[in-house]
LUMGU-994452 format. One record per atom (N, C-alpha, C): x, y, z. Coordinates in steps of 0.2 Angstrom, whole numbers, plus 5000, padded with zeros to 4 digits. Example, Ala and Ser with C-alpha at 12.3 -4.5 7.8 and 13.67 -1.06 7.14 Angstrom:
2
506649725039;506249785039;506649845039;506449895035;506849955036;506450005039;
//
This chain:
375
561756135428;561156115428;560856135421;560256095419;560156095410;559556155415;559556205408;558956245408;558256225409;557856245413;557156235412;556856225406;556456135403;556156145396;555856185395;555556225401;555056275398;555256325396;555756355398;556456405398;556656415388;556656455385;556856455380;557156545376;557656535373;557956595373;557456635370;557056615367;556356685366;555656675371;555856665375;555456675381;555656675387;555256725390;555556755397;555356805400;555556785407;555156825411;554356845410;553856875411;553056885413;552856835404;552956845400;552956835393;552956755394;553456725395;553456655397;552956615401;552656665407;552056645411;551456655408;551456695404;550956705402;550856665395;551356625392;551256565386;551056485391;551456485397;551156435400;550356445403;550356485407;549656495411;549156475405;549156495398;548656515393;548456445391;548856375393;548656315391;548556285396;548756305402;548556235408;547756215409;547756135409;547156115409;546656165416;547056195422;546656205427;546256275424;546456295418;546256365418;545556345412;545356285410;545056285404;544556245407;544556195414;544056145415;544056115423;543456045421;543356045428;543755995430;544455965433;544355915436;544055855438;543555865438;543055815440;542555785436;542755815429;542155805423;542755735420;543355765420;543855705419;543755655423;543555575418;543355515420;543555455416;543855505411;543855435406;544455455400;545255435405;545955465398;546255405396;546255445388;546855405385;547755415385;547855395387;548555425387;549055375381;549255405375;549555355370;550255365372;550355305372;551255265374;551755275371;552455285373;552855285365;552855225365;553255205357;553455155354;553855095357;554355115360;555255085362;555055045368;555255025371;555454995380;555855035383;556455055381;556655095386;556155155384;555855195380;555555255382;554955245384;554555195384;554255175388;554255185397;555055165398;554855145407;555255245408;555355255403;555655345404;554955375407;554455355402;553855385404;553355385412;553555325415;553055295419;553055345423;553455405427;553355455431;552855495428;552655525421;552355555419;551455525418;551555445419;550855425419;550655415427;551055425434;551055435441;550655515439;550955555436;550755625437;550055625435;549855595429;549255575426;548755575432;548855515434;548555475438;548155515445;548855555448;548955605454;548355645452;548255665448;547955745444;547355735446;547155665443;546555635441;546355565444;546255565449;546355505454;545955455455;545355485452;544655445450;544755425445;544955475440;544955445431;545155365431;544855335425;545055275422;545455305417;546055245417;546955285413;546855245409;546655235401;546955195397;547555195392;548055145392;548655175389;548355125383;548455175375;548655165368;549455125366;549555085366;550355065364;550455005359;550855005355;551054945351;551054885355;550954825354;551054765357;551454745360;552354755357;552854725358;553154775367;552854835368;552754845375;552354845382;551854815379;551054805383;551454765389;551754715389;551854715396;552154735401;552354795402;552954845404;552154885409;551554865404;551054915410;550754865413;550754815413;550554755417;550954775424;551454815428;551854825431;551654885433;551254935428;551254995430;550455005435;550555035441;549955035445;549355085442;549855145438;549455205438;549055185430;548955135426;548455095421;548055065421;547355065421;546755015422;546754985416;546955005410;546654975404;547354975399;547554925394;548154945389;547754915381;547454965378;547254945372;547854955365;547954895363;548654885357;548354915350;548954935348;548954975343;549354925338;548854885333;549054845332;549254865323;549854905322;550154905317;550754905315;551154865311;550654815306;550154775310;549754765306;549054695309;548554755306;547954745309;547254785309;547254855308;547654885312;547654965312;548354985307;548454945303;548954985296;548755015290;548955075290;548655115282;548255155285;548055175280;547455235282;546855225284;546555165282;546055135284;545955105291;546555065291;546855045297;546555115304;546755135302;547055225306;546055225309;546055245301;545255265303;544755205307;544755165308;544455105310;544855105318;545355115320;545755135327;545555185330;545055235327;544855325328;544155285331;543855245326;542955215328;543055185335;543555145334;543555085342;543655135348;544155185347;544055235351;543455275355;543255295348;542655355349;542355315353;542255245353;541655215356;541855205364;542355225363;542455225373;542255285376;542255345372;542155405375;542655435381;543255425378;543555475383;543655535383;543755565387;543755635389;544155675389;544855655388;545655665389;545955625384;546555655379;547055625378;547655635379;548155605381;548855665383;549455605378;549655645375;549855605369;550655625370;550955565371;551555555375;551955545370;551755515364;552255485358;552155565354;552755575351;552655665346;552355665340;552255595337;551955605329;551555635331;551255645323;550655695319;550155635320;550255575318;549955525317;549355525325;549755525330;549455515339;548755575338;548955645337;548755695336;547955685330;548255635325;547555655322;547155585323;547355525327;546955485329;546655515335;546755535338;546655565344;545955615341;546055655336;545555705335;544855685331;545155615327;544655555324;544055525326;544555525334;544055475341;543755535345;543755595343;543355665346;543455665353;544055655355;544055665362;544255725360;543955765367;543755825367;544355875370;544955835375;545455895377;545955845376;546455875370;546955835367;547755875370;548155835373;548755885376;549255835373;549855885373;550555875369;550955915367;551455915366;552155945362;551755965354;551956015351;551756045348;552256015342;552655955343;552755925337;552755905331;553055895327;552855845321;552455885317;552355955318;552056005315;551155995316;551055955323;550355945325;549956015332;550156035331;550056075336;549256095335;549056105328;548456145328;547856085330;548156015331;547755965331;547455955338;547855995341;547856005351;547356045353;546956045358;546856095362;547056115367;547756065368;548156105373;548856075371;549156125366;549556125363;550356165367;550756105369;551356125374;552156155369;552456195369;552956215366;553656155365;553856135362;554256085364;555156125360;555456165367;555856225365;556356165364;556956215360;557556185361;557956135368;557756185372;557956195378;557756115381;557156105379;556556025382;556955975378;557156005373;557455935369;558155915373;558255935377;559255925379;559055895388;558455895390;558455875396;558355815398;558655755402;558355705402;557655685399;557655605397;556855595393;556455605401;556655565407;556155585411;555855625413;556155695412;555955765414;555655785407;555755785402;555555795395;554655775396;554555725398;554055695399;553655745404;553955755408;553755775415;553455865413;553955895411;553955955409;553455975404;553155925400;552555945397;551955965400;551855905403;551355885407;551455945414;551755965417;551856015420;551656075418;551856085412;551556165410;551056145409;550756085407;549956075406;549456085412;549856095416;549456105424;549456055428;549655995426;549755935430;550155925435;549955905441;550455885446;550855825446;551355825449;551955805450;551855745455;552155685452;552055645458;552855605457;553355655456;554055635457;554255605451;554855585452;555255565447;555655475446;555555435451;555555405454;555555325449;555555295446;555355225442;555655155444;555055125445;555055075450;554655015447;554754965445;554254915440;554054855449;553654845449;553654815455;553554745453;553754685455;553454615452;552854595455;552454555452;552054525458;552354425456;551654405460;551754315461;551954275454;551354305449;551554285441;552254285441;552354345440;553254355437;553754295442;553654305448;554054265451;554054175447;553254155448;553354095446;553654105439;553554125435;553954135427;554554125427;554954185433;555554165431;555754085435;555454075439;555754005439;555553945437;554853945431;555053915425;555653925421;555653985419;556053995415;556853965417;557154005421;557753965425;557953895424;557153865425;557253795423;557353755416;556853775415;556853765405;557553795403;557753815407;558453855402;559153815405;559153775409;559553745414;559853765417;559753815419;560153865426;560153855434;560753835433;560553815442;560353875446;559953835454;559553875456;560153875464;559953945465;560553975468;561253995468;561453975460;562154005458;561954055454;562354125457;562454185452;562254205446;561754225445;561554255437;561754325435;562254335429;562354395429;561854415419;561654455416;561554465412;561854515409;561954505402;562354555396;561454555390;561654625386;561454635382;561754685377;562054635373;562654675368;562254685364;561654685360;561554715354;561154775356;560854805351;560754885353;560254895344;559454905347;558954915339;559254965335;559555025337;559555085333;560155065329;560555045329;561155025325;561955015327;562354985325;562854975328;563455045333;563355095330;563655125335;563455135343;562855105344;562755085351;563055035354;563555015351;563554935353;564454935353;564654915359;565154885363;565554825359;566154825359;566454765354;566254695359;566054655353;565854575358;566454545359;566854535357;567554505359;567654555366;567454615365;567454635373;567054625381;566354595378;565754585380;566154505383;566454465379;566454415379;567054395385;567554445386;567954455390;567654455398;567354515398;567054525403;566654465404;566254425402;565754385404;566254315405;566854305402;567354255406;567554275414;567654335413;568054355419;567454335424;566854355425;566354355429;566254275430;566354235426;566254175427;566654105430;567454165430;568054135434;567954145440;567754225441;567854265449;567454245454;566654235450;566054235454;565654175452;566054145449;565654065447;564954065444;564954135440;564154175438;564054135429;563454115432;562954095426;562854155421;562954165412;563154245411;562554225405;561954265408;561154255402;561654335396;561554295389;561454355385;560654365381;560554415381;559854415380;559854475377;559154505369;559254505366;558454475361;558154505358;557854515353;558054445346;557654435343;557954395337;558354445334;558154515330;558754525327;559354585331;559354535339;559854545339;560454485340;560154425336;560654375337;561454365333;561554425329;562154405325;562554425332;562054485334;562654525341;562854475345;562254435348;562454355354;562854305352;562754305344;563354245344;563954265342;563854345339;564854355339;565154335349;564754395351;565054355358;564954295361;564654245358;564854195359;565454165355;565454185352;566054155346;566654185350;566754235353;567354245357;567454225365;566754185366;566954185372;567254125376;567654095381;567854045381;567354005388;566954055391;566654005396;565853985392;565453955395;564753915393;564253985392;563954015389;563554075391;562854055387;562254075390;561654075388;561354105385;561454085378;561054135373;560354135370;560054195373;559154195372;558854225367;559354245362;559154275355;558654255355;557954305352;557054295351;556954225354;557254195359;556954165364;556554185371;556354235370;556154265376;555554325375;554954355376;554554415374;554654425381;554454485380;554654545385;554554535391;553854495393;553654465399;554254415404;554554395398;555154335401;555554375401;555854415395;556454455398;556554485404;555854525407;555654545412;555854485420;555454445419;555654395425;556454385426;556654355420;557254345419;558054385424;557654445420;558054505421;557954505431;557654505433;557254525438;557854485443;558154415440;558254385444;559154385444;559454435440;560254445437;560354475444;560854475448;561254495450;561554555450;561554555442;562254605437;561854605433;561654665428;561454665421;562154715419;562454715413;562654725409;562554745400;562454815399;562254825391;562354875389;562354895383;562354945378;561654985380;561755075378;560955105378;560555055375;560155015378;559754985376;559054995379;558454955377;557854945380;557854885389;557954835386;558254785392;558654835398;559254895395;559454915401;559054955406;558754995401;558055035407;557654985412;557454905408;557054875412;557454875418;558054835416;558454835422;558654875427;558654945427;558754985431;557954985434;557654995432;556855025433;556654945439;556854885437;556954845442;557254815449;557954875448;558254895452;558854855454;559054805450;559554775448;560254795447;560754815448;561254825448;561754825440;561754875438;561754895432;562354915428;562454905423;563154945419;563054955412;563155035411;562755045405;563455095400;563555035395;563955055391;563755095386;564055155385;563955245383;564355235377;564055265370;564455275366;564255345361;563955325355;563755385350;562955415355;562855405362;562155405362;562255475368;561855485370;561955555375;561755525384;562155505386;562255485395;561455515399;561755595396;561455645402;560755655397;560355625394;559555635391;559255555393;559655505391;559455435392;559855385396;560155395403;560555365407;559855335409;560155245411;559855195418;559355245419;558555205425;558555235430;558755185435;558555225439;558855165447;559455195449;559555165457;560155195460;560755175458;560555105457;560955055457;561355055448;561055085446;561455105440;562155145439;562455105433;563255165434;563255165426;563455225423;563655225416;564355245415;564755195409;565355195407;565355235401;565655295401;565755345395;566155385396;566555375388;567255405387;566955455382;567155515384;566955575380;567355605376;567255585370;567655605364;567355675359;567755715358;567455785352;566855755348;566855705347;566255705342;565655655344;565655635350;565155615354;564855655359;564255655360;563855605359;563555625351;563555575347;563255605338;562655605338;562355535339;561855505340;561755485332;562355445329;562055435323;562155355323;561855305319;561655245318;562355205318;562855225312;563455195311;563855245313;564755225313;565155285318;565555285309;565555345311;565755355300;566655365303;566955365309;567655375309;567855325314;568055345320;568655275323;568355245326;567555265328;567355225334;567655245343;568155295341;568455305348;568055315352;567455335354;566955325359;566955245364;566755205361;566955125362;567655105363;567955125357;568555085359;569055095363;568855185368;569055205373;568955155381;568355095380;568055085385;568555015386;568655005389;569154945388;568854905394;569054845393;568754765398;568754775404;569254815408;569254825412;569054875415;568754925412;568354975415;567954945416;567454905412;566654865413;566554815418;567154785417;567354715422;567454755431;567954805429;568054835438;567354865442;566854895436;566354935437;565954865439;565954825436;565454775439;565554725444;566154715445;566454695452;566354715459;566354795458;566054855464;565154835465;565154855459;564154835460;563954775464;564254715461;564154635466;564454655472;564854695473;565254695482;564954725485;564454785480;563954835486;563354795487;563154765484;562654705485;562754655489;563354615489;563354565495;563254485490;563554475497;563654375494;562754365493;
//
């Protein structure tokens, strides 16, 4: 089991309780006075739905408070799902709030809300000094990005916290912050909207209704060594289409299109390419409706897991044990080689990480997942 975040080799025993007690919100206020928090979002989709347990614990602490989540736009609807949100105001940069000016004019729209709390969930310095601009008055976070002195409830972010799952990373802050704990658990729930969406969508796209939809997402934003060979991709998504007569969506961002149509170029059955035909809304319904998803550590993977869909998450330069699926129903394929996990953008030697994973390890894995699921 990975060390407690809060645990670090210069801290311990009474010394260590005494670095946490000295910042937890219970020791500095009232509960009650809290009516009005910011909570700033990370950036990503998949670290996005990492976090959603940590905005539950928010929520638990402060149950009266109104939550508003600060976020980029390209994630805003990830919280249309989330219950523990009343408000998502976008951070719209590039657009209005880019540059310094940008910045300062994002700190006024603030102030004028008067919140009371910030808990600043993305690590920049940047979150830290918008947050201090807009004068909210009890600002909490990882002592990051060299922002610590910008907090007044500034958390240690040890070695130790960096090596632990994102969802406990998350959790663990906000815990030594004094916050209660309302589980681990991530669960996007749909409502009626989403439902008619996707059966728009389905339609618009020609998919027949009642035949099998399985989903791939072979590209990966961080960079190629995330990413599963497509002629491999495209294997798998044949076999699925011979065995289970499965309609196989690839989805995927615009600039993930060169990844969807290399596997398209290798594949030999019909498959569905949604290159930046889709914002996240749609990817969402879409996804909701797969039987199978299949991907690379991606953002689409989390949704998928987090919607509980049956999942298969190809592992390569990236770390399993910090960023795996959530959801039960998730399985990851990783072949552990000396010099993985790297975590670096391009793979500077053989790629053995990948090219360990062969067609039929993704294909067998996702043939068990359809059979636990049922016709």
């Amino acid at each position: 089991m990975a060390p407690s975040p809060v645990e670090d080799e210069k801290m311990a025993g009474p010394e260590a309780t005494v670095t946490v007690m000295d910042i937890r919100i219970s020791k500095t206020m009232n509960h009650d006075a809290v009516k009005n928090i910011l909570i700033r979002g990370t950036n990503w989709i998949g670290d996005v739905v990492m976090t959603l347990p940590a905005f539950a614990a928010v929520r638990k602490t402060f149950p009266r408070a109104k939550i508003t989540v600060l976020v980029k736009p390209w994630v805003a609807a990830l919280f249309d799902l989330c219950p523990d949100v009343d408000e998502v105001f976008t951070f719209q940069s590039p657009g209005i709030h880019e540059g310094v000016f940008g910045k300062v004019g994002l700190a006024r729209e603030l102030r004028k809300k008067k919140f009371d709390m910030a808990v600043l969930l993305q690590n920049a310095i940047e979150a830290a000094i918008i947050a201090r601009l807009a004068g909210i008055p009890i600002r909490i976070g990882y002592n990051s990005d060299v922002r610590g002195f910008l907090l007044t409830h500034s958390v240690r972010r040890t070695k130790a916290i960096r090596q632990v799952p994102q969802i406990d990373y998350y959790l663990e802050m906000l815990k030594t912050a004094g916050f209660q704990s309302a589980g681990r658990e991530v669960h996007l729930p749909l409502n009626a909207e989403y439902q008619a969406l996707g059966d728009k969508l389905l339609n618009g796209f020609g998919l027949t209704a009642g035949k099998m939809i399985c989903g791939i997402a072979p590209g990966a934003a961080y960079g190629p060594a995330k990413k599963w060979f497509p002629e491999r991709y495209a294997a798998v998504a044949d076999r699925l289409a011979a065995s289970h007569n499965a309609q196989v969506l690839m989805m995927g961002s615009e600039a993930d299109r060169a990844s969807l149509d290399a596997v398209q170029g290798f594949a030999k059955s019909r498959l569905v390419n949604l290159a930046g035909k889709t914002d996240l809304q749609e990817a969402i319904a879409l996804i909701a409706r797969c039987r199978l998803f299949i991907s690379n550590d991606s953002g689409l993977m989390h949704v998928a897991g987090a919607l509980g869909i049956p999942t298969v998450a190809v592992f390569g330069s990236t770390n399993p044990a910090t960023t795996s699926p959530v959801g039960e129903k998730s399985t990851v394929i990783y072949k552990g080689v000396p010099c993985s996990p790297c975590l670096k953008k391009v793979c500077p030697t053989d790629f053995a990480c990948m090219d360990k994973i062969s067609v039929d390890d993704v294909y067998d894995t996702a043939r068990k997942l359809l059979a636990e699921k049922g016709p």
